[in-house]
mmCIF entry with sequence, helices, sheets and N, C-alpha, C, O atoms, coordinates in Angstrom:
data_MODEL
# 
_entry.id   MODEL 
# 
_entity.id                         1 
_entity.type                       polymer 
_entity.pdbx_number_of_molecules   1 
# 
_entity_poly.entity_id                      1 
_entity_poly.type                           'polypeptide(L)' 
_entity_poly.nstd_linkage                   no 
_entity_poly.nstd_monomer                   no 
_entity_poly.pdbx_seq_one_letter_code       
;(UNK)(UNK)(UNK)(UNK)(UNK)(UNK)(UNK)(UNK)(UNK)(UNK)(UNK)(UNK)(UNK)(UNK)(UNK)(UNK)
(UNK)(UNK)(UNK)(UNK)(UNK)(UNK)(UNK)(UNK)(UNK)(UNK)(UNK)(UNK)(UNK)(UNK)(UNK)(UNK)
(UNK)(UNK)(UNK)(UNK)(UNK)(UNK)(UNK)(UNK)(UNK)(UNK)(UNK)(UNK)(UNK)(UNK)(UNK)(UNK)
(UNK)(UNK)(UNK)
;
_entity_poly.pdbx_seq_one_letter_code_can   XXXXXXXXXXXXXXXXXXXXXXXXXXXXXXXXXXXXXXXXXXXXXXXXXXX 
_entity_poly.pdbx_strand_id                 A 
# 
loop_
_entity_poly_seq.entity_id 
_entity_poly_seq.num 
_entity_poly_seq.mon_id 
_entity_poly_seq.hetero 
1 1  UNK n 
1 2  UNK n 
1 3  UNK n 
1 4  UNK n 
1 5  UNK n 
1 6  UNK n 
1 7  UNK n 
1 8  UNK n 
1 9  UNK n 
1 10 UNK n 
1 11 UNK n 
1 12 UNK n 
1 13 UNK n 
1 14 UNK n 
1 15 UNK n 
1 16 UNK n 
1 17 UNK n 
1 18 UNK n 
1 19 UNK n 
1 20 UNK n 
1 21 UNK n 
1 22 UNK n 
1 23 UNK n 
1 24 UNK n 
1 25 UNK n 
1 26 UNK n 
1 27 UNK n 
1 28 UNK n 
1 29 UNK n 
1 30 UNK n 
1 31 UNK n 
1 32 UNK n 
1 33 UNK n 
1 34 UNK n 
1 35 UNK n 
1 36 UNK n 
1 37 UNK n 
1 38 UNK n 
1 39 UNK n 
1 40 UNK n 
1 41 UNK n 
1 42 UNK n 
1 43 UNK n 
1 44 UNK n 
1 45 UNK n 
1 46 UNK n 
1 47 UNK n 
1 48 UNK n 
1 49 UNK n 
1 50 UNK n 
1 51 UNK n 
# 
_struct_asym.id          A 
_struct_asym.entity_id   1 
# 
loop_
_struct_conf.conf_type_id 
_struct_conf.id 
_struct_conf.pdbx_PDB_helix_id 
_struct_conf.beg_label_comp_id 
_struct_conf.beg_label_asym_id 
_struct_conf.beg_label_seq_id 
_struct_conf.pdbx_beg_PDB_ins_code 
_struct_conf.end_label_comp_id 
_struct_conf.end_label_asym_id 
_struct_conf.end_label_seq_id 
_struct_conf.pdbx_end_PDB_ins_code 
_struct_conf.beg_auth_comp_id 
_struct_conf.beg_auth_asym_id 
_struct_conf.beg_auth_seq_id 
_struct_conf.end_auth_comp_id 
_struct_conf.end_auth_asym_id 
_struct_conf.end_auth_seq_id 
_struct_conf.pdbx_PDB_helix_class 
_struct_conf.details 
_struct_conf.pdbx_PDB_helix_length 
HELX_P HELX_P1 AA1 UNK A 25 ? UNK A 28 ? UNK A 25 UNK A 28 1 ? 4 
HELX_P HELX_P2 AA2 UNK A 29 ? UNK A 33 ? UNK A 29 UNK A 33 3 ? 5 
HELX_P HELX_P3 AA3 UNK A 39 ? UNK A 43 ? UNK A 39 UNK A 43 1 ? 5 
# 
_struct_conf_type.id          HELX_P 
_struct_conf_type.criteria    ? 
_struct_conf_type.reference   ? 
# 
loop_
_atom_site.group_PDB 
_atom_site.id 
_atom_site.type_symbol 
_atom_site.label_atom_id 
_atom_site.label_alt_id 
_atom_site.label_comp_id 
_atom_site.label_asym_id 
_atom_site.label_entity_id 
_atom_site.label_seq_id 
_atom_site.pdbx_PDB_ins_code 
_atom_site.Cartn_x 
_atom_site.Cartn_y 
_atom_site.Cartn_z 
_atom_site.occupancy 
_atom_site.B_iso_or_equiv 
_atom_site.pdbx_formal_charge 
_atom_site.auth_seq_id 
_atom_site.auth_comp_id 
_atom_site.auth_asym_id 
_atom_site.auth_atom_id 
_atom_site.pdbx_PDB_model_num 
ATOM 1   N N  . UNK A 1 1  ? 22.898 -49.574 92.080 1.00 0.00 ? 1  UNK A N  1 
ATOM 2   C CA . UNK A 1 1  ? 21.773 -49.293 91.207 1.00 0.00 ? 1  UNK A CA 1 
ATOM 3   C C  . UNK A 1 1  ? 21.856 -47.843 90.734 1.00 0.00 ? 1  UNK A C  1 
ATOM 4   O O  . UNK A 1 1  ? 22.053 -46.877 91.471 1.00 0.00 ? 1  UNK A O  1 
ATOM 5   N N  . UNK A 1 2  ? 21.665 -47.810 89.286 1.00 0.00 ? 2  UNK A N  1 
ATOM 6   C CA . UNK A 1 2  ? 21.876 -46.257 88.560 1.00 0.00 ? 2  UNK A CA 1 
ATOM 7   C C  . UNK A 1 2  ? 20.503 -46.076 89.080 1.00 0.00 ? 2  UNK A C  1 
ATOM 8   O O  . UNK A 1 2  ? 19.669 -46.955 89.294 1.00 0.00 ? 2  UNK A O  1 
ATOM 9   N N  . UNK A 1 3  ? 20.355 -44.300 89.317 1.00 0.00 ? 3  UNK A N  1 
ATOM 10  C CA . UNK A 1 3  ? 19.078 -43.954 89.509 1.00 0.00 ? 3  UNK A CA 1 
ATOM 11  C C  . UNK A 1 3  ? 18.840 -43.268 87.706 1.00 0.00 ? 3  UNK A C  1 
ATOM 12  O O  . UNK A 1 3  ? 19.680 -42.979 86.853 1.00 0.00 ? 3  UNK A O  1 
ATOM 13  N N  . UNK A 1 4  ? 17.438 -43.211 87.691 1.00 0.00 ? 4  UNK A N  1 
ATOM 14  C CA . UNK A 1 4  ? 16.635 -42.693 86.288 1.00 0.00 ? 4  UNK A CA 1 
ATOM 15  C C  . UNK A 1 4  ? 16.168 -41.537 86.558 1.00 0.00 ? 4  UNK A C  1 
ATOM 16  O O  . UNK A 1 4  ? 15.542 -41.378 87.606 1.00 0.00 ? 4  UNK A O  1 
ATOM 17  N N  . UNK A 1 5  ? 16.366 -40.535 85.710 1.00 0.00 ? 5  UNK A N  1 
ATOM 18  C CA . UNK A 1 5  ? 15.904 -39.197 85.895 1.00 0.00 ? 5  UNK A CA 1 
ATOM 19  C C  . UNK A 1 5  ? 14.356 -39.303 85.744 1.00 0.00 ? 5  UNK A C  1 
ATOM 20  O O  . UNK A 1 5  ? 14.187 -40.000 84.744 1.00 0.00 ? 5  UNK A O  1 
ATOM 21  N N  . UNK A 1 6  ? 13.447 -39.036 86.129 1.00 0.00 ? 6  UNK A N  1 
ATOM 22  C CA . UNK A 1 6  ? 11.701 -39.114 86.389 1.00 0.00 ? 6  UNK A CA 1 
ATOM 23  C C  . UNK A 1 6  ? 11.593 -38.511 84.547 1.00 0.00 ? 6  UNK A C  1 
ATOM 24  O O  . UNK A 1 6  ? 12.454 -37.994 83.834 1.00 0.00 ? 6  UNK A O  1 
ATOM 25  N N  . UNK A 1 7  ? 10.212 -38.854 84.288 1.00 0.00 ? 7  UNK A N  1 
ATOM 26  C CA . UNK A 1 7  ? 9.753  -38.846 82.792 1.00 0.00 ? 7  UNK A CA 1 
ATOM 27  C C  . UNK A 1 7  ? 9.482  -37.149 82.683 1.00 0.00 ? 7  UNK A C  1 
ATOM 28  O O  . UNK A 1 7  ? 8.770  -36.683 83.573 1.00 0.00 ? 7  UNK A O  1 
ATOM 29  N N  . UNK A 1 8  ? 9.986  -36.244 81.690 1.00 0.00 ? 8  UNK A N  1 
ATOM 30  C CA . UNK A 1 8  ? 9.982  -35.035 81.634 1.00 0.00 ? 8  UNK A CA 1 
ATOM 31  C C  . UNK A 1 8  ? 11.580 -34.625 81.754 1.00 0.00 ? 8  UNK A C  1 
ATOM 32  O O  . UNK A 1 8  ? 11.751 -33.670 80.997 1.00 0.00 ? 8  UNK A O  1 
ATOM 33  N N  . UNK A 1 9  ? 12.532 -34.900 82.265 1.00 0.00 ? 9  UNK A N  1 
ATOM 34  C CA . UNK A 1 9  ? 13.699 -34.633 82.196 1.00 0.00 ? 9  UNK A CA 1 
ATOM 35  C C  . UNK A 1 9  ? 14.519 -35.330 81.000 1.00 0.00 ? 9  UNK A C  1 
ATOM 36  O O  . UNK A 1 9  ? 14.555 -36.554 80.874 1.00 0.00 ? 9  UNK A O  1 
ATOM 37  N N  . UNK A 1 10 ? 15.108 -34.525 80.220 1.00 0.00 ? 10 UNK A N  1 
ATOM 38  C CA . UNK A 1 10 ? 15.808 -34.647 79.025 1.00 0.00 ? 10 UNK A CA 1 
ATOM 39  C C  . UNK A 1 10 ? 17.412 -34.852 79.072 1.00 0.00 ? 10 UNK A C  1 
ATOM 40  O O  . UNK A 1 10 ? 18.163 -33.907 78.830 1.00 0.00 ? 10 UNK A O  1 
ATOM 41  N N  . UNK A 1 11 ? 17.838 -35.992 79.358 1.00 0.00 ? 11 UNK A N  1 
ATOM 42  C CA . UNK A 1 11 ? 19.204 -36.341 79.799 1.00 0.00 ? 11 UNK A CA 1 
ATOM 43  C C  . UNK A 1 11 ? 20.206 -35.729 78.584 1.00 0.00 ? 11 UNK A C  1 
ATOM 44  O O  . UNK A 1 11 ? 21.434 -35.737 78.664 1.00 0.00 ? 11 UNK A O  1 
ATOM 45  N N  . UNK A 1 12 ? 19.590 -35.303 77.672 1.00 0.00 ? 12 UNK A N  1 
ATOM 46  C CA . UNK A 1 12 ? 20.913 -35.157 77.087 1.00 0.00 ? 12 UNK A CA 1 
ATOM 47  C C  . UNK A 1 12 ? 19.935 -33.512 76.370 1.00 0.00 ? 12 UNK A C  1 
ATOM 48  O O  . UNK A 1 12 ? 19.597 -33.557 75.187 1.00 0.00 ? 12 UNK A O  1 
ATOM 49  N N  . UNK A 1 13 ? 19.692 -32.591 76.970 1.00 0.00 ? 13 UNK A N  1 
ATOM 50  C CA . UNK A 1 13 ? 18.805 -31.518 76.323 1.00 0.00 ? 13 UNK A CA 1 
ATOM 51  C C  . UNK A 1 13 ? 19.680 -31.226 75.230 1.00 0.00 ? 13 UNK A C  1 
ATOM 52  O O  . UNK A 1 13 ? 20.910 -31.197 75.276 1.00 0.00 ? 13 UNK A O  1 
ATOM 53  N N  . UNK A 1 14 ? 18.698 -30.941 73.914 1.00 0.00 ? 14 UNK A N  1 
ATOM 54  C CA . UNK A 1 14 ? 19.300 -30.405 72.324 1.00 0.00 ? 14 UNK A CA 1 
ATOM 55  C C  . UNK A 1 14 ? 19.091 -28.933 72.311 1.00 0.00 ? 14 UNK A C  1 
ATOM 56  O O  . UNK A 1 14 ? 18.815 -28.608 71.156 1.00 0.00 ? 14 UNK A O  1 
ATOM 57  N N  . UNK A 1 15 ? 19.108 -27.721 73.250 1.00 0.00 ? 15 UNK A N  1 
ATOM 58  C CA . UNK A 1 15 ? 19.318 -26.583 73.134 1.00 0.00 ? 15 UNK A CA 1 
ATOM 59  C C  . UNK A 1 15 ? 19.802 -26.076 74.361 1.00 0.00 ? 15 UNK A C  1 
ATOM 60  O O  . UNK A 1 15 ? 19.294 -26.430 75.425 1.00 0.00 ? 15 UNK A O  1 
ATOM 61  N N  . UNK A 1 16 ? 21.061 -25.007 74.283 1.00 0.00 ? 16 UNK A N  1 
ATOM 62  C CA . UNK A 1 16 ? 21.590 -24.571 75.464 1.00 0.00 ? 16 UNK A CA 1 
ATOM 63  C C  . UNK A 1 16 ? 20.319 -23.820 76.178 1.00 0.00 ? 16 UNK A C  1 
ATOM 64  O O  . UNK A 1 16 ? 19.344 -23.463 75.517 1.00 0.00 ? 16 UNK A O  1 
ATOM 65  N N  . UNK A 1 17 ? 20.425 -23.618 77.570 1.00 0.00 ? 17 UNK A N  1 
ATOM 66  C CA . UNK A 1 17 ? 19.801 -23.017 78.649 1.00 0.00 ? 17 UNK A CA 1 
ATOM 67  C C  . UNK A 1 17 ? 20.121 -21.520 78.348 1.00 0.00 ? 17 UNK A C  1 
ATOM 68  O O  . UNK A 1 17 ? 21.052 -21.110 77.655 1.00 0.00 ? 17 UNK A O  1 
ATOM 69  N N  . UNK A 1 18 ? 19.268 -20.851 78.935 1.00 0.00 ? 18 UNK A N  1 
ATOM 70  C CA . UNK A 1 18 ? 19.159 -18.922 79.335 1.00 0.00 ? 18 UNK A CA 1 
ATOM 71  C C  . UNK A 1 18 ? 19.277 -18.961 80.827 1.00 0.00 ? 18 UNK A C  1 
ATOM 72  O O  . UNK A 1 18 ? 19.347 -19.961 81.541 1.00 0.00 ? 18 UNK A O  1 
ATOM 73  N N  . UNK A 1 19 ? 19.289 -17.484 81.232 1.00 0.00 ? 19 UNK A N  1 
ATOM 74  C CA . UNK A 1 19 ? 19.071 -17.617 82.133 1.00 0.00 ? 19 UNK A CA 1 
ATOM 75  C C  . UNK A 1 19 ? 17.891 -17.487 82.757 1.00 0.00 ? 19 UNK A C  1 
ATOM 76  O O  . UNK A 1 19 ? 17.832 -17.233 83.959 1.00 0.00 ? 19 UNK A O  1 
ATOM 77  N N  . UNK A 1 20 ? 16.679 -17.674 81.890 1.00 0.00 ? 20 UNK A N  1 
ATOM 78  C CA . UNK A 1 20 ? 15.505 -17.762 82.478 1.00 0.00 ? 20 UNK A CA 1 
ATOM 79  C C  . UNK A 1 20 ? 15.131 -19.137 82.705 1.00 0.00 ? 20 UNK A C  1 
ATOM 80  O O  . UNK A 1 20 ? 14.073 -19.439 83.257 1.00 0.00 ? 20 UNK A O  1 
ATOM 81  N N  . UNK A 1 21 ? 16.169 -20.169 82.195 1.00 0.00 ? 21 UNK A N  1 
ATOM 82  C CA . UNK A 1 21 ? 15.794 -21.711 82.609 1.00 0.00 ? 21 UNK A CA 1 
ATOM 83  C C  . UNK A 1 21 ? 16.301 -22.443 83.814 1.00 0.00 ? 21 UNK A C  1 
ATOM 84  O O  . UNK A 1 21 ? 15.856 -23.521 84.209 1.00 0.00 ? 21 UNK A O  1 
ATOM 85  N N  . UNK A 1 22 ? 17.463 -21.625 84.468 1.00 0.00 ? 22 UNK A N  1 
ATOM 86  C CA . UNK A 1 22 ? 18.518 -22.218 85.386 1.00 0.00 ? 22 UNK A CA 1 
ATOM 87  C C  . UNK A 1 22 ? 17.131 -21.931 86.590 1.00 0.00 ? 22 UNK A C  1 
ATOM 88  O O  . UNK A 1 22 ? 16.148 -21.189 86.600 1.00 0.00 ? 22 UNK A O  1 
ATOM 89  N N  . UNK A 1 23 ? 17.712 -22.980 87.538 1.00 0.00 ? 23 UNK A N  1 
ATOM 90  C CA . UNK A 1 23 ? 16.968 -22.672 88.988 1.00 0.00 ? 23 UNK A CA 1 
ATOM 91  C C  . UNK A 1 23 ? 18.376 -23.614 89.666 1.00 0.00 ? 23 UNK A C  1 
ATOM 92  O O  . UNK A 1 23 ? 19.270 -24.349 89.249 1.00 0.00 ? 23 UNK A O  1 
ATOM 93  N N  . UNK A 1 24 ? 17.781 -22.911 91.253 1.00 0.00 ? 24 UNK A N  1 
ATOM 94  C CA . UNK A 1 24 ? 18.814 -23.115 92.096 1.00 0.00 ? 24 UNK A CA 1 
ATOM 95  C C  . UNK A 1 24 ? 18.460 -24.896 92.471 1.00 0.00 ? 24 UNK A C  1 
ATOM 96  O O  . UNK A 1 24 ? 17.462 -25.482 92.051 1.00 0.00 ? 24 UNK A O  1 
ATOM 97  N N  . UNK A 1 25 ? 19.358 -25.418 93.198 1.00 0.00 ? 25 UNK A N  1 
ATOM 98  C CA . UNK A 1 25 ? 19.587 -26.912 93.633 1.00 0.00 ? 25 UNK A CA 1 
ATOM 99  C C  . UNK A 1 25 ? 17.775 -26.913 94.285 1.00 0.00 ? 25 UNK A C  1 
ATOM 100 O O  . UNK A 1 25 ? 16.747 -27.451 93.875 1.00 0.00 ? 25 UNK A O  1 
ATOM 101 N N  . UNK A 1 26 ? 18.133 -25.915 95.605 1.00 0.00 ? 26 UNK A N  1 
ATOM 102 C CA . UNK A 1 26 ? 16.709 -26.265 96.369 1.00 0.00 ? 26 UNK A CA 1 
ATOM 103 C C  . UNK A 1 26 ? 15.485 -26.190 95.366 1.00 0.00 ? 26 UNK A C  1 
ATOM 104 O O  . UNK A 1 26 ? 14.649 -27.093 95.327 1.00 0.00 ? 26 UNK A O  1 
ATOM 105 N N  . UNK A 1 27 ? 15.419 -25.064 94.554 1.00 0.00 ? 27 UNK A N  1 
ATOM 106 C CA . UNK A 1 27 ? 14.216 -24.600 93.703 1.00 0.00 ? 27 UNK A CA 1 
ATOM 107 C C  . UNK A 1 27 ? 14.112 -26.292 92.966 1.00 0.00 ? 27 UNK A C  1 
ATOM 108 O O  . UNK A 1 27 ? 13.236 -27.028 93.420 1.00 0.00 ? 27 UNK A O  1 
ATOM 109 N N  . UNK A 1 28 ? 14.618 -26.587 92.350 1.00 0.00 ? 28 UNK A N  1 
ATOM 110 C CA . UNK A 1 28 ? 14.564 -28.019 91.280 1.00 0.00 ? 28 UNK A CA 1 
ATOM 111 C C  . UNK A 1 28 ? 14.193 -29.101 92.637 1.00 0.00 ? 28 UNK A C  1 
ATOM 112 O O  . UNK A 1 28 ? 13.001 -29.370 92.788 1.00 0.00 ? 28 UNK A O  1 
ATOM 113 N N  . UNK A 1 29 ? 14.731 -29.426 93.154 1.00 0.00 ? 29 UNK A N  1 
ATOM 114 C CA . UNK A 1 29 ? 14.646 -30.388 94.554 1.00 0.00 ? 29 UNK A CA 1 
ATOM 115 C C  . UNK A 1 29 ? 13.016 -30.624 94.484 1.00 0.00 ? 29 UNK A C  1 
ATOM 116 O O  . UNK A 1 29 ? 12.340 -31.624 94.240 1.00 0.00 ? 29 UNK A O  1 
ATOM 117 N N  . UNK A 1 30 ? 12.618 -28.986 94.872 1.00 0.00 ? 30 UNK A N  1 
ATOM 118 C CA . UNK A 1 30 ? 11.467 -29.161 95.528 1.00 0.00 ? 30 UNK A CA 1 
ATOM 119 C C  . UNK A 1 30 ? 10.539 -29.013 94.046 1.00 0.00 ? 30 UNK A C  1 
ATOM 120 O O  . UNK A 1 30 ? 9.345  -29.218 94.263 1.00 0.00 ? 30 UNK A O  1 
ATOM 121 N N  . UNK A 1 31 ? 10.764 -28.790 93.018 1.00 0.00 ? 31 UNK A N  1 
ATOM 122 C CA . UNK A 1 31 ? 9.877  -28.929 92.029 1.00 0.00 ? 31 UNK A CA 1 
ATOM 123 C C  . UNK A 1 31 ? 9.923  -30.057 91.943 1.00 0.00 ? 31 UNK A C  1 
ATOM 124 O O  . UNK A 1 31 ? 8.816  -30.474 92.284 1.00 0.00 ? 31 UNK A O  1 
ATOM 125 N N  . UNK A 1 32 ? 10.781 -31.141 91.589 1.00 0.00 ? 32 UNK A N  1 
ATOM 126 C CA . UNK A 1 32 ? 10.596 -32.965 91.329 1.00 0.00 ? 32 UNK A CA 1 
ATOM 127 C C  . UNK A 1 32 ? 10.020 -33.294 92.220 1.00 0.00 ? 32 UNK A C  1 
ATOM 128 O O  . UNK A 1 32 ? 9.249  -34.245 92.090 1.00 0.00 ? 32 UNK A O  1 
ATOM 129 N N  . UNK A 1 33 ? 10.147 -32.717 93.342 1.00 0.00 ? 33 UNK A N  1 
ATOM 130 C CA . UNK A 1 33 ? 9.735  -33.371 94.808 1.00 0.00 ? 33 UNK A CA 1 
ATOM 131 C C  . UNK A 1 33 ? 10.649 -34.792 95.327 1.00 0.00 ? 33 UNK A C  1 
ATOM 132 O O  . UNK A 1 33 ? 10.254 -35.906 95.671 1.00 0.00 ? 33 UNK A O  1 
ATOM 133 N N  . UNK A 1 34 ? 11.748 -34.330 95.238 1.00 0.00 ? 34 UNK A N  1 
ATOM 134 C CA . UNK A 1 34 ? 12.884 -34.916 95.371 1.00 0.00 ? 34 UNK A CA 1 
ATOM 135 C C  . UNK A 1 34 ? 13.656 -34.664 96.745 1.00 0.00 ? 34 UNK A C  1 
ATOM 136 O O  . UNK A 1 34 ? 13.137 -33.682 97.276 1.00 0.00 ? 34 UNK A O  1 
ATOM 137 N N  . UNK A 1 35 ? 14.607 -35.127 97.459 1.00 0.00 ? 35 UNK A N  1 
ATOM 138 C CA . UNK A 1 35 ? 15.861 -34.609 98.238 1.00 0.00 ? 35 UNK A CA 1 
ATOM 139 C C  . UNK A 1 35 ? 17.050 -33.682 97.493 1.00 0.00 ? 35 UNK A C  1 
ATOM 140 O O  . UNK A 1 35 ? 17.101 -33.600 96.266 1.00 0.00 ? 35 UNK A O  1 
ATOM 141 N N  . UNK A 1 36 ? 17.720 -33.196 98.117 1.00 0.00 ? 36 UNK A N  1 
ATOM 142 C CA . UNK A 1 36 ? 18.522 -32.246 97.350 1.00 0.00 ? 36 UNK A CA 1 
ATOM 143 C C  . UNK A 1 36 ? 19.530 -33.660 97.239 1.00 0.00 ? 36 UNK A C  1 
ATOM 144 O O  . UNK A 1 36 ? 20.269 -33.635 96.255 1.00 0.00 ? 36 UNK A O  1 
ATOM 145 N N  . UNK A 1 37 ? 19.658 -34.966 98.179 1.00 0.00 ? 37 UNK A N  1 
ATOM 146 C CA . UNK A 1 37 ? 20.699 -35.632 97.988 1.00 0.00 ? 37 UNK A CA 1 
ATOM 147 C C  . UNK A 1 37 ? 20.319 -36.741 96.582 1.00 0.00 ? 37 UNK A C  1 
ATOM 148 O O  . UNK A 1 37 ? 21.234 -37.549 96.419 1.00 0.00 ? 37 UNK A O  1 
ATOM 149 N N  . UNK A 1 38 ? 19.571 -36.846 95.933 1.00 0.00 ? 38 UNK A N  1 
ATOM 150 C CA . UNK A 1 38 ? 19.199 -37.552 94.954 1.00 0.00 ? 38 UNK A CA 1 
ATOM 151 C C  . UNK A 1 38 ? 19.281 -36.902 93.879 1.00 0.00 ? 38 UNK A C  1 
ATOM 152 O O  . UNK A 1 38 ? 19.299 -37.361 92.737 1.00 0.00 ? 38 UNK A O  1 
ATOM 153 N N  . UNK A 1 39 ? 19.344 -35.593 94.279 1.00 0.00 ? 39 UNK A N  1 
ATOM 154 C CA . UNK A 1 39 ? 19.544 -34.831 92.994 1.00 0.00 ? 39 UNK A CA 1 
ATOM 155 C C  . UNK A 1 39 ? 21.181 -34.343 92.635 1.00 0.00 ? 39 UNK A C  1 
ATOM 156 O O  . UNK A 1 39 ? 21.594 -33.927 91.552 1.00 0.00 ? 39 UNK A O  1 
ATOM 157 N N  . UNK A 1 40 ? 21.813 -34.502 93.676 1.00 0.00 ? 40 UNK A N  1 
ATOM 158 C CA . UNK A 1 40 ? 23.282 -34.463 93.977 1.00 0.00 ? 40 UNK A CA 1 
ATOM 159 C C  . UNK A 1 40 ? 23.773 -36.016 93.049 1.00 0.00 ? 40 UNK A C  1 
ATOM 160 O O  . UNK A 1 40 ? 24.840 -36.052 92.435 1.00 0.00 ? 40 UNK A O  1 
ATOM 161 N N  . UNK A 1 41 ? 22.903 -37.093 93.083 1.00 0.00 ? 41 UNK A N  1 
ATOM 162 C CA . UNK A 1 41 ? 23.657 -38.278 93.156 1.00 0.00 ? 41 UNK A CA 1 
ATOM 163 C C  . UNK A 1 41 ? 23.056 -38.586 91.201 1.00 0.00 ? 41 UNK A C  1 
ATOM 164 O O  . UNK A 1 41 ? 23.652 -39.438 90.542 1.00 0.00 ? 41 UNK A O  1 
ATOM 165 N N  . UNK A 1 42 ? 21.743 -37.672 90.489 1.00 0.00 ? 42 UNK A N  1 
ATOM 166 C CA . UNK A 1 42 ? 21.374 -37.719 89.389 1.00 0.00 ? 42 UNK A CA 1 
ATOM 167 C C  . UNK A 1 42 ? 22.777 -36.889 88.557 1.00 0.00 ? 42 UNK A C  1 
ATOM 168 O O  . UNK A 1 42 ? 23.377 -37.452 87.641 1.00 0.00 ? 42 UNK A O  1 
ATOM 169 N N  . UNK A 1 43 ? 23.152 -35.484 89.056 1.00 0.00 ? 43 UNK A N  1 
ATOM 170 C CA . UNK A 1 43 ? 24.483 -34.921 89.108 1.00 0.00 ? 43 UNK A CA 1 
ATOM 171 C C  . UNK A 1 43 ? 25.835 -36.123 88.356 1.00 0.00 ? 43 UNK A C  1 
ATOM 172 O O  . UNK A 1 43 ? 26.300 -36.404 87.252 1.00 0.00 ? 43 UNK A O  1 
ATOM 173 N N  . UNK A 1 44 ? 25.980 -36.465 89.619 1.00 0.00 ? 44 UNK A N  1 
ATOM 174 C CA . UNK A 1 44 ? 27.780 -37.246 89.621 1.00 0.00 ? 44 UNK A CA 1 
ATOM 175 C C  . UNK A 1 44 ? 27.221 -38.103 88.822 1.00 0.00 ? 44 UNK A C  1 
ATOM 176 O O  . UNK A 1 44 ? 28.130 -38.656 88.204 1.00 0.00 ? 44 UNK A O  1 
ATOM 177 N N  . UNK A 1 45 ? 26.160 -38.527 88.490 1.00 0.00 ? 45 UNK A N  1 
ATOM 178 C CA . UNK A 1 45 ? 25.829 -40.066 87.592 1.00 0.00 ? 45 UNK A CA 1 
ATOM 179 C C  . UNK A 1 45 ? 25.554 -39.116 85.940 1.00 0.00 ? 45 UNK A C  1 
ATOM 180 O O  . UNK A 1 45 ? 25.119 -39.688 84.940 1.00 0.00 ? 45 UNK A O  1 
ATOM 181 N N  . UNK A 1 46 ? 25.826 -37.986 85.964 1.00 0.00 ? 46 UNK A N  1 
ATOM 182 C CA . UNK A 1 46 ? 25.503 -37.428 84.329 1.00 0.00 ? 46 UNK A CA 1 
ATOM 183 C C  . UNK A 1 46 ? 24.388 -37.626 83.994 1.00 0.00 ? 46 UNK A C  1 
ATOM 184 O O  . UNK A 1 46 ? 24.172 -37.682 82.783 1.00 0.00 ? 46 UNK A O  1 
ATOM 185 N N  . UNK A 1 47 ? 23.397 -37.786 84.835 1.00 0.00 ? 47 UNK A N  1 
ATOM 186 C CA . UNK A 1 47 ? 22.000 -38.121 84.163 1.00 0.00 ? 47 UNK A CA 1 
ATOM 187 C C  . UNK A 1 47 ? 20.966 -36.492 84.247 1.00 0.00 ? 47 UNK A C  1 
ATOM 188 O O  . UNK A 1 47 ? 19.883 -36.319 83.687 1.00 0.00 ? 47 UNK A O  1 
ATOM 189 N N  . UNK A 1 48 ? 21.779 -35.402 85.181 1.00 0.00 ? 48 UNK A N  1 
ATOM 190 C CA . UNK A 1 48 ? 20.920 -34.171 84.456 1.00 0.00 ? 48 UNK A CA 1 
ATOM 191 C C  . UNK A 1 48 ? 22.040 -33.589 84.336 1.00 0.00 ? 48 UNK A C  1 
ATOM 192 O O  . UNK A 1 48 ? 23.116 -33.984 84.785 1.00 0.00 ? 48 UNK A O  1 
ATOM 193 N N  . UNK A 1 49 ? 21.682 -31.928 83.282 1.00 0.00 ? 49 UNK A N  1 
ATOM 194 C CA . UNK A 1 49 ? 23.175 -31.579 83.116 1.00 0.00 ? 49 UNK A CA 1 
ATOM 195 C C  . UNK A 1 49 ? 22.864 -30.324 84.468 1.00 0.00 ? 49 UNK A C  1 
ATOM 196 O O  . UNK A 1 49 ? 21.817 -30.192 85.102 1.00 0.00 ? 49 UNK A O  1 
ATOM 197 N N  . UNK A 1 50 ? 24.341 -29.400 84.635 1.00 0.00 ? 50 UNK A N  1 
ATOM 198 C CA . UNK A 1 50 ? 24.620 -28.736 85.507 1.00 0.00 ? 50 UNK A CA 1 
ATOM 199 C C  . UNK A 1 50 ? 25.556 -27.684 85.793 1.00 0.00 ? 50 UNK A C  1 
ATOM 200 O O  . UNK A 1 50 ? 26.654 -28.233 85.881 1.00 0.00 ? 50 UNK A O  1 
ATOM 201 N N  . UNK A 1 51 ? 25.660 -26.604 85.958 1.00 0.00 ? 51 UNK A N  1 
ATOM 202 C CA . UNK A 1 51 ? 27.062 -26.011 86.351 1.00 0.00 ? 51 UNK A CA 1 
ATOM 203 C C  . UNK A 1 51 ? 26.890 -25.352 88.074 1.00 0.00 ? 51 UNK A C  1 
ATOM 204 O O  . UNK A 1 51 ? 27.852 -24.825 88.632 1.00 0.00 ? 51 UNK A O  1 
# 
């Protein structure tokens, strides 16, 4: 089963990031209110972007 990025996340965002938009793995985790491992597995599935 593909997981779905939650409503508010923009799978394919139409403007590059700053660096006032990046946050770290844990920081995002705990804003969705997510696991860091679901957000690892939204990652490898291309459904948020990342560096």
């Amino acid at each position: 089963m593909v997981d779905t990025p939650p409503p508010g996340i923009d799978p394919q965002p139409t403007s590059l990031c700053n660096e006032l938009d990046l946050m770290t793995e844990q920081e995002l985790a705990a804003h969705l209110k997510i696991c860091r491992r679901q957000l690892y597995n939204w990652r490898m599935a291309g459904l948020i972007p990342y560096f």
